[in-house]
C-alpha positions in Angstrom: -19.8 -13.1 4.1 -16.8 -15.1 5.0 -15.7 -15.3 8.5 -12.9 -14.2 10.4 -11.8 -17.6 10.5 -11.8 -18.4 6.7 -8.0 -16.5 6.2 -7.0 -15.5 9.6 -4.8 -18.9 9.7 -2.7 -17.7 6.8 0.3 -17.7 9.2 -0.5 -21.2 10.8 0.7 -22.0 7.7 4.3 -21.0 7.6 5.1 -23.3 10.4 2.8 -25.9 9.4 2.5 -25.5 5.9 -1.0 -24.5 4.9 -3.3 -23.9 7.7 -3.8 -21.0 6.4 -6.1 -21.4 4.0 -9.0 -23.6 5.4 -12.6 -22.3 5.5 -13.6 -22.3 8.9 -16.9 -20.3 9.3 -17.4 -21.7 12.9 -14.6 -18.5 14.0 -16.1 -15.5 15.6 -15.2 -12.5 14.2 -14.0 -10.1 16.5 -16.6 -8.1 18.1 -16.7 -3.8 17.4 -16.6 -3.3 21.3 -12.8 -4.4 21.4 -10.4 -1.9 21.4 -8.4 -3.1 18.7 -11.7 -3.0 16.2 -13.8 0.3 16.6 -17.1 0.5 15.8 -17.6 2.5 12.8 -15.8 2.1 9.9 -17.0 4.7 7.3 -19.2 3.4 4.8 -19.1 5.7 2.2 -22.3 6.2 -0.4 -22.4 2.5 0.2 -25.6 0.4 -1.9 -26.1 -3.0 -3.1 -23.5 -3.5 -5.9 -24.9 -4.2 -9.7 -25.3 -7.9 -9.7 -22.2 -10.1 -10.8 -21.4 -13.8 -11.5 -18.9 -14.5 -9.3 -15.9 -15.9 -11.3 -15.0 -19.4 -9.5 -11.2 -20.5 -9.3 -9.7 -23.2 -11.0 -8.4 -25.7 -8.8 -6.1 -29.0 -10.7 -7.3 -32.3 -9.1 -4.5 -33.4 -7.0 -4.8 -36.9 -8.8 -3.7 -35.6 -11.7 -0.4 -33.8 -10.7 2.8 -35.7 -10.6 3.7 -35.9 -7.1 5.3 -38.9 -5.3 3.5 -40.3 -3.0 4.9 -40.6 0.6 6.1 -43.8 0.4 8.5 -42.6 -2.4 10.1 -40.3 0.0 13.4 -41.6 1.1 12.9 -40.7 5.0 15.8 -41.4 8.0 15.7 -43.2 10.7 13.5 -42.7 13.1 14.9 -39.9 16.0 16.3 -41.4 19.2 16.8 -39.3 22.7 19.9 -37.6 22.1 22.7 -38.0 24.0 23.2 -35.9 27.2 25.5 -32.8 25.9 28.5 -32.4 27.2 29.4 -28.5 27.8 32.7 -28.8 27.3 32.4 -29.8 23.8 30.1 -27.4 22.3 30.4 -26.3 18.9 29.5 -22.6 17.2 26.9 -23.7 14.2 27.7 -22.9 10.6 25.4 -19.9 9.5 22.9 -19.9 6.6 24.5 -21.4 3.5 24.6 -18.9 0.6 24.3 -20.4 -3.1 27.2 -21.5 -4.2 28.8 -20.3 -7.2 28.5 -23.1 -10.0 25.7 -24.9 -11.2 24.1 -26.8 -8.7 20.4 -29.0 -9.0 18.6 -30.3 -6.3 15.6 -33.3 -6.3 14.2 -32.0 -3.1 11.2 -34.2 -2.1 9.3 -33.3 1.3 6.3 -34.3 3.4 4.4 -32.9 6.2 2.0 -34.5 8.3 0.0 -32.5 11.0 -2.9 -33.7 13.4 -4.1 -31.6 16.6 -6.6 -28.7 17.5 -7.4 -25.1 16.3 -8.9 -22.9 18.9 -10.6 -19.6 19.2 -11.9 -17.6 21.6 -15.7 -16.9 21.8 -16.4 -13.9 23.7 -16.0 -12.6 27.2 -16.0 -15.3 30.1 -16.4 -18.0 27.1 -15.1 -21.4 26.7 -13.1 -21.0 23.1 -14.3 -22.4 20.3 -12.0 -26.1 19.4 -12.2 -27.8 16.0 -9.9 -30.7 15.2 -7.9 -30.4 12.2 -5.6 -32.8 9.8 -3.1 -31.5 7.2 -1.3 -34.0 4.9 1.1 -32.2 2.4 3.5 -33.4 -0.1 5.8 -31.5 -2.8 8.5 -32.5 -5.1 10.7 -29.8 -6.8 14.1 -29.3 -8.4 15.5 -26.5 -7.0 18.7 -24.8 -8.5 20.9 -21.7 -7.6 20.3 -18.2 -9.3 23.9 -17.1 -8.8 23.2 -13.6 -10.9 21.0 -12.4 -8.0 22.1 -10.1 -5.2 20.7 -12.1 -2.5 21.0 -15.8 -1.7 17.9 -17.3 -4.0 16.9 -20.2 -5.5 14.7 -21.3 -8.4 12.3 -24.2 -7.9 10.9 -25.7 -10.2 7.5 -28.1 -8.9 6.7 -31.0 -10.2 3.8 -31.6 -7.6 2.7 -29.0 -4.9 -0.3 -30.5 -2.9 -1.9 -30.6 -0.1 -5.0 -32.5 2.0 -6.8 -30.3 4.5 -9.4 -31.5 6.9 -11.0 -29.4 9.7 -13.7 -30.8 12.1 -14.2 -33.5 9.3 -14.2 -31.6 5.9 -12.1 -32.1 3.3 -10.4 -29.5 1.1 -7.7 -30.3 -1.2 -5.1 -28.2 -2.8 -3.1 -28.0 -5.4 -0.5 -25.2 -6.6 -1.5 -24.1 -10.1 0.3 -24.6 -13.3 1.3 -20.9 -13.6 2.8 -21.0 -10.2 4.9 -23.7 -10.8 8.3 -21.5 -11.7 9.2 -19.5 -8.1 12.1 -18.2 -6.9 12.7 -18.0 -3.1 14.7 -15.3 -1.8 16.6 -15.6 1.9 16.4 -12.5 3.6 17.9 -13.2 7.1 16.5 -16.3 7.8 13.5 -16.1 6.2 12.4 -18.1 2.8 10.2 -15.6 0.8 9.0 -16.9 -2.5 8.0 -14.9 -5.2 7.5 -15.3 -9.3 9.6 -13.6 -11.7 6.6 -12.1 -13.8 3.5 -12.0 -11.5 2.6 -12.5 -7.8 1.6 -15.5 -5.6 -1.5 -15.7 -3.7 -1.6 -15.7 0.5 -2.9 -19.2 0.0 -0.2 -20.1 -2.5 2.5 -18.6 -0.4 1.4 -20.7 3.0 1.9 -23.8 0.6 5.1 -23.5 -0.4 6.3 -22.3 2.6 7.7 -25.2 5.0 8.8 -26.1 8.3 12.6 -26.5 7.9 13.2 -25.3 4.5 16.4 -26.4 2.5 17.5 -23.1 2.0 18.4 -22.9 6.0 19.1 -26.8 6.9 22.8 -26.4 5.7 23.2 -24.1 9.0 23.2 -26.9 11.0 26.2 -27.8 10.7 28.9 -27.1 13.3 32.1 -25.1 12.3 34.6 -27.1 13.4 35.8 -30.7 13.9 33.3 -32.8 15.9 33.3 -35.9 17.4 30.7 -38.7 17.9 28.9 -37.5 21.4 29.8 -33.8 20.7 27.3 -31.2 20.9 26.4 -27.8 19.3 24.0 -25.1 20.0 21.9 -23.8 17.0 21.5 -19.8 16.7 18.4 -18.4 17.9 18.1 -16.9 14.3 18.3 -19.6 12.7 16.1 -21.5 14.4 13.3 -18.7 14.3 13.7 -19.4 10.4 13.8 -23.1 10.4 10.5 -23.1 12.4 8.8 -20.2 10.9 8.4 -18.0 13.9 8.7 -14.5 14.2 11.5 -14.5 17.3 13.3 -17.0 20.2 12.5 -15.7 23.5 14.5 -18.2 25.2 15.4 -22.2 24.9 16.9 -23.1 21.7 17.9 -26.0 19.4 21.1 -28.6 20.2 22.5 -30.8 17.9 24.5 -34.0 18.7 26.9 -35.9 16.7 25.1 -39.6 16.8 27.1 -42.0 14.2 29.4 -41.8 11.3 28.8 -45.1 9.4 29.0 -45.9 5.7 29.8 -43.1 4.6 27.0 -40.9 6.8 26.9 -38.9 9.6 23.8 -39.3 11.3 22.9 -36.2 13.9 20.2 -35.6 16.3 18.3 -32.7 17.4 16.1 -31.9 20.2 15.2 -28.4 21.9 12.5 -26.4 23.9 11.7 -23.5 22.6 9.7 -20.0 23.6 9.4 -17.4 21.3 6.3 -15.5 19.6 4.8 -15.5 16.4 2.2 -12.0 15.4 3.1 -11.0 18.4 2.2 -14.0 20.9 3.7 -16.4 22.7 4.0 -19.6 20.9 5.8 -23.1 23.0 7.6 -25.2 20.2 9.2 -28.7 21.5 11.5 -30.3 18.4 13.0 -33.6 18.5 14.6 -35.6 15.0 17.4 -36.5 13.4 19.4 -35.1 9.9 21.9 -37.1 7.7 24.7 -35.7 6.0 27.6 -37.6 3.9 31.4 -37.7 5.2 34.3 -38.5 3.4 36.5 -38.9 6.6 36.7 -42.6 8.3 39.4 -42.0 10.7 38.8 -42.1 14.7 38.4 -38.8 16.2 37.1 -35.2 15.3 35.7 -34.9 12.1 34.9 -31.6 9.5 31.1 -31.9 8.6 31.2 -30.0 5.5 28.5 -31.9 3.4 25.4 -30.8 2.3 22.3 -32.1 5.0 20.7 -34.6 2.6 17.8 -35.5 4.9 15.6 -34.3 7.8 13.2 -35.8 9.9 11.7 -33.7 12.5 8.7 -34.1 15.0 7.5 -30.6 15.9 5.0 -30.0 18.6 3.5 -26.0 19.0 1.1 -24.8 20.9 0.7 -21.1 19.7 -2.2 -18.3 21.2 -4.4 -16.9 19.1 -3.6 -13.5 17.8 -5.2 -10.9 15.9 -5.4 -12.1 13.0 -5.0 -15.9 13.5 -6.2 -18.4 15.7 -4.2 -20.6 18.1 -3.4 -24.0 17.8 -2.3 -27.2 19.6 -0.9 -29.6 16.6 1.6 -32.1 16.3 3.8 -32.3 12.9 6.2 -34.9 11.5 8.1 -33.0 8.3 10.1 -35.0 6.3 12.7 -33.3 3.7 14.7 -35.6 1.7 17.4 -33.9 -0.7 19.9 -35.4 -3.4 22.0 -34.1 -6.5 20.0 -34.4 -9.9 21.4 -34.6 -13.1 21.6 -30.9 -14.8 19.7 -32.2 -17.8 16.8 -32.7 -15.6 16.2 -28.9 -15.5 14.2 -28.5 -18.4 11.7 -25.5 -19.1 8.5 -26.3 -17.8 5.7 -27.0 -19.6 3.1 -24.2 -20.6 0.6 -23.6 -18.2 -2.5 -25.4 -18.5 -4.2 -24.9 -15.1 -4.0 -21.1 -14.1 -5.6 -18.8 -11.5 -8.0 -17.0 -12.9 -7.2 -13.0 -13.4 -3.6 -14.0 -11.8 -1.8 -10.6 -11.7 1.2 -9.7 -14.3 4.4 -7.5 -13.2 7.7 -7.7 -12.0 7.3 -10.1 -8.9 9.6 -9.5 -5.5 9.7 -11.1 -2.2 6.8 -9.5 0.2 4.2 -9.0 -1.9 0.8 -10.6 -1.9 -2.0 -11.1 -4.6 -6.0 -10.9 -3.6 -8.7 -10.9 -6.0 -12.1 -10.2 -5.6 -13.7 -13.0 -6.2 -16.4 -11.5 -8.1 -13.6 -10.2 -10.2 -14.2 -6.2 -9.3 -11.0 -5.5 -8.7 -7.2 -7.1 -8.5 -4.8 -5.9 -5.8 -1.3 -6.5 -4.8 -0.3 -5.7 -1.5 2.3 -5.6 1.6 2.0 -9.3 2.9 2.1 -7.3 6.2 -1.7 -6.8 5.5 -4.0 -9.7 6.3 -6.7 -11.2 5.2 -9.6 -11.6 8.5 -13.1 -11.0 6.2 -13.8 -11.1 2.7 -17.0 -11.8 0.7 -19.2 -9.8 -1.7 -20.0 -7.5 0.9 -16.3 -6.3 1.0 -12.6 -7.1 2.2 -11.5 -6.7 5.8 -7.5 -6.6 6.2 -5.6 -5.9 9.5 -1.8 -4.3 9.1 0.4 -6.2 11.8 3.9 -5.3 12.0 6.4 -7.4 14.2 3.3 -9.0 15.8 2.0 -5.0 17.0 -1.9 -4.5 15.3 -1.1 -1.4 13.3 -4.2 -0.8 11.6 -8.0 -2.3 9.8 -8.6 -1.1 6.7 -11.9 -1.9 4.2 -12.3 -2.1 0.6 -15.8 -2.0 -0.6 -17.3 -2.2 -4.1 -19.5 1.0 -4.6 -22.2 1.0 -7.3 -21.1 2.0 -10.9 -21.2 5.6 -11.5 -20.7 7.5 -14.6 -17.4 8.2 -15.4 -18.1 12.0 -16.5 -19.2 12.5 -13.0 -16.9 10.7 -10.4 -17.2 11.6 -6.9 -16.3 15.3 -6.1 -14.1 16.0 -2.7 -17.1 17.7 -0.8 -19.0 14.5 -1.7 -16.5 12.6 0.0 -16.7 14.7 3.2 -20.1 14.9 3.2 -20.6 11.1 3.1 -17.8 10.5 5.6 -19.6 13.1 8.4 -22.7 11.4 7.8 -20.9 7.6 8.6 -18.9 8.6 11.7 -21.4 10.6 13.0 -21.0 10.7 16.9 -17.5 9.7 16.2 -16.4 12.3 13.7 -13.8 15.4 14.8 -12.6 17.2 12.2 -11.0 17.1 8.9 -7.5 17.3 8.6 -6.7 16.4 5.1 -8.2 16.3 1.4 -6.8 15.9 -2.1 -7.4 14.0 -5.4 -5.5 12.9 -8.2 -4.7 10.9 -11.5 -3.0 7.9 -11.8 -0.6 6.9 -14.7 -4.0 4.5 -15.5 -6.7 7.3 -15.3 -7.9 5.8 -12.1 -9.0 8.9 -9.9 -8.5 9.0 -6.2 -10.2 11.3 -3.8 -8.2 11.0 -0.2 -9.8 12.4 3.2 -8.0 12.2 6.0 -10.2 12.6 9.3 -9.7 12.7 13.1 -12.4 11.5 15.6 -12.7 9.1 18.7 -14.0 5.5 19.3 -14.5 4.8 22.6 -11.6 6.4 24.9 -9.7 6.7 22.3 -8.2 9.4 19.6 -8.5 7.3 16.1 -7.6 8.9 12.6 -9.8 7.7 9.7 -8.2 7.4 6.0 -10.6 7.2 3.2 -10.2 6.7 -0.8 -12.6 6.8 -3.0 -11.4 5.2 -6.5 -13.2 5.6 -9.8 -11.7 4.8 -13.6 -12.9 5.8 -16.6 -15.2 2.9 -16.9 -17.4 4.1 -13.7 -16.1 1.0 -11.3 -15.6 2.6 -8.1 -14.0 1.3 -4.6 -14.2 3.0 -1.0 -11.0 2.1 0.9 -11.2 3.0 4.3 -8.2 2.8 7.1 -8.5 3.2 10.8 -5.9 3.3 13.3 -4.9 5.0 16.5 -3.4 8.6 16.6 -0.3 7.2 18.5 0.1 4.8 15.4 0.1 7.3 12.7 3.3 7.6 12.2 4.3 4.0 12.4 1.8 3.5 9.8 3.8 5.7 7.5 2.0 6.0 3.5 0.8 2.5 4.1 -2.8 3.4 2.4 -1.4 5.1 -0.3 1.0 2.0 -0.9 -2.2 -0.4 -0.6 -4.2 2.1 -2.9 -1.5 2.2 -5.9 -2.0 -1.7 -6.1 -5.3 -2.0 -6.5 -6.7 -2.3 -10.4 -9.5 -2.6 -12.3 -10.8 -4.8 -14.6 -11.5 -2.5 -17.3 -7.7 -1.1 -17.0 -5.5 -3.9 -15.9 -5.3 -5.6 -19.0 -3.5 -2.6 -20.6 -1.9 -0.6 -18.2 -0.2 -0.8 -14.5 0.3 2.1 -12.2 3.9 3.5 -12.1 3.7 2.7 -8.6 2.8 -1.1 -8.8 6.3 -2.6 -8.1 8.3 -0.3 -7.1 10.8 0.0 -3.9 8.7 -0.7 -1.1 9.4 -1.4 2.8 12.4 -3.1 3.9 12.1 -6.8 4.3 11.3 -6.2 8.3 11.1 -9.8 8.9 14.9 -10.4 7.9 16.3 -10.4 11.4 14.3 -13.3 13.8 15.9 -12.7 17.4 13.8 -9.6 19.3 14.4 -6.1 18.1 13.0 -3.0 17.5 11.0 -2.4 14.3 12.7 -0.7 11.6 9.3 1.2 10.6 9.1 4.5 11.7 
């Protein structure tokens, strides 16, 4: 089976791109005696699934794809040491630049470079496990305003989305896939969420489009008011959580200085020490660059910098721990983000797709959901990107629910052998298997049902209380089964005192799960609908909004 480490670095990848999404079978996977990960997880009537091919993906040969390479890139100077601020002079930044109304298109062209460590630890009184790792990304888009939309969004359009990734020496390249090509990001707060219109993006998809200072938040840092050459202004805590991907600034920040005004450019440098966390631990960032921006004024004095940032080069150093779900690193990364007006005419329809993923799920597409597939094709599921991926292989899927960095919940989705569908799984089958798994663990039962979904798919829910270890756990098992006979056992564990934070959480997971004998012609009524608020909208510390 796949390690721990193979997609526990999903969110590496928002501040660097696309750690996420390396295969790293050298990461321990964490051990049942930790608190966090009981011991049992109820296996339920579980035997060696009827053999299957597995269906391989279909990754485009980054050769082929029609990306400029870096030396195409128009980059900025390189950073200097800013200038000593002088408190007296410092500025209020703009906030986050909505779309404007009008038709506006973008040639956004950006690279990422990344070179350091990943670490993880091995076990009690162990020296953590260290693997060197290399990331070299480059993407060029036109991106254009959707000025119909209730939020701030953006439509890009990708000409080349690809990336070289290479841990303790192997090589793995990727490219985004024809299909994926159309995406519209959505700002909530100061956070870039991409999404497609008609279907859903992969974790490993998302961690590749999503950068380090994104041009849907570089406009924010701009001052408000007049600034002269030496002046200074702070950058909000919220903003810069979004521009580096981070969950929340605990304290530092980002200061911008006023450099030069020459030819028609301002040129601006930033530098700033920052401590904040990311899924919930403590992550050190150090920044230091430059942006460019044009000015119309050439008069001495204060100036109004009200023009668009065209470029940005950053150096961003982070040293983050490892959390539950991720390992820690120690990288350095130079991003590079050059942007310019394109001509309208540019913004033709894409081509038709001619390299797609495989199975790629259909339905109305919104920011903060995730597609997995089972990649022997058993089933498709689209789910909160709060769940994330830490096993999955033919033996089954592993997926941990962290909210605002807190380890909600570990929940496990197994193939069970094909059944016949005139004689699914009764209810006291259910509870019978499930006081057979947690035996020595198992309390009482404190809830049963079944039902029908608007796809025939039958569900049979127990809901049982037990301990592991010290501790009071509550166990949440479905047992699916369509009309075909392809059944799944999804199984959820969590702490009592977590029950109600984990709200319907299973039942949301369980209504986006389909299989392949049904998904070609029908969707549950529940796939994409209303689901939890966008709880990663606000950046600075705060309460979670789940109950």
């Amino acid at each position: 089976m796949t390690g721990y480490g193979d997609r526990c670095m999903d969110h590496v990848g928002r501040l660097l791109l696309l750690l996420g999404v390396a295969a790293m079978p050298w990461m321990p996977v964490t051990t049942a005696t930790e608190p966090d990960a009981p011991e049992a997880v109820a296996e339920i009537d579980v035997h060696e699934p009827e053999a299957e091919s597995p269906i391989e993906p279909q990754v485009a040969d980054p050769d082929e794809v029609d990306s400029p390479p870096l030396a195409e890139v128009a980059e900025p100077p390189e950073p200097e040491e800013p200038a000593e601020p002088n408190p007296a002079e410092v500025v209020e930044p703009a906030p986050p630049a909505a779309s404007p109304a009008g038709p506006r298109f973008d040639r956004v062209r950006a690279t990422i470079d990344v070179s350091g460590e990943l670490f993880a630890p091995a076990g009690r009184d162990a020296v953590p496990v260290r693997r060197p790792i290399v990331v070299e990304g480059r993407f060029d888009y036109l991106e254009m305003p959707v000025t119909a939309a209730e939020e701030p969004t953006v439509e890009r359009r990708y000409a080349g989305a690809a990336a070289d990734l290479r841990i303790d020496g192997e090589l793995q390249r990727l490219v985004l896939n024809d299909d994926a090509r159309v995406v519209r990001v959505v700002l909530r707060g100061t956070t870039p969420s991409p999404h497609l219109e008609e279907g859903f993006l992969s974790r490993e998809e998302m961690d590749l489009l999503e950068t380090p200072f994104d041009p849907m938040l570089i406009d924010a840092l701009r001052p408000t008011g007049a600034v002269a050459i030496g002046d200074s202004w702070e950058i909000g805590g919220d903003v810069t959580a979004g521009l580096l991907a981070i969950d929340t600034v605990e304290s530092g920040g980002l200061e911008a200085t006023l450099e030069a005004v020459e030819d028609g450019r301002a040129t601006v440098m930033l530098a700033g020490i920052i401590d904040g966390a990311a899924d919930g631990v403590p992550t050190h960032v150090t920044v230091e660059g430059s942006f460019t921006l044009p000015v119309e004024s050439t008069a001495d004095g204060p100036i109004t910098l009200t023009g668009r940032v065209a470029s940005v080069a950053m150096t961003v150093r982070e040293r983050r721990e490892a959390s539950h779900v991720a390992p820690g690193f120690d990288v350095e990364a130079r991003v590079v983000v050059a942007r310019a007006a394109a001509d309208p005419a540019a913004a033709q329809e894409p081509a038709a797709a001619t390299v797609v993923a495989p199975g790629r799920r259909q339905g109305v597409g919104r920011p903060g959901l995730v597609w997995q597939r089972d990649a022997a094709g058993r089933y498709n599921l689209v789910h909160d990107e709060r769940w994330r991926v830490i096993e999955d292989g033919t033996e089954g899927l592993v997926m941990r629910l962290v909210d605002r960095g807190a380890l909600v919940a570990q929940c496990s989705i197994t193939a069970l052998p094909r059944s016949s569908a005139l004689s699914p799984p009764t209810i006291a089958e259910v509870e019978r298997d499930i006081e057979r798994s947690l035996a020595g663990q198992f309390s009482r039962i404190e809830h049963a049902s079944e039902a029908s979904r608007s796809d025939g798919v039958r569900i049979v829910r127990v809901v049982t209380s037990g301990r592991a270890g010290d501790l009071p756990f509550r166990w949440i098992h479905h047992v699916l089964t369509d009309s075909a006979g392809h059944r799944l056992a999804v199984t959820c564990m969590l702490e009592e005192a977590l029950v109600k934070r984990f709200g319907t959480a299973d039942r949301d997971l369980v209504d986006g799960i389909m299989f392949p004998a049904v998904e070609a012609d029908s969707t549950p009524e529940t796939v994409g609908a209303e689901g939890p608020p966008a709880d990663r909208a606000a950046r600075l510390p705060t309460e979670s909004r789940t109950p």
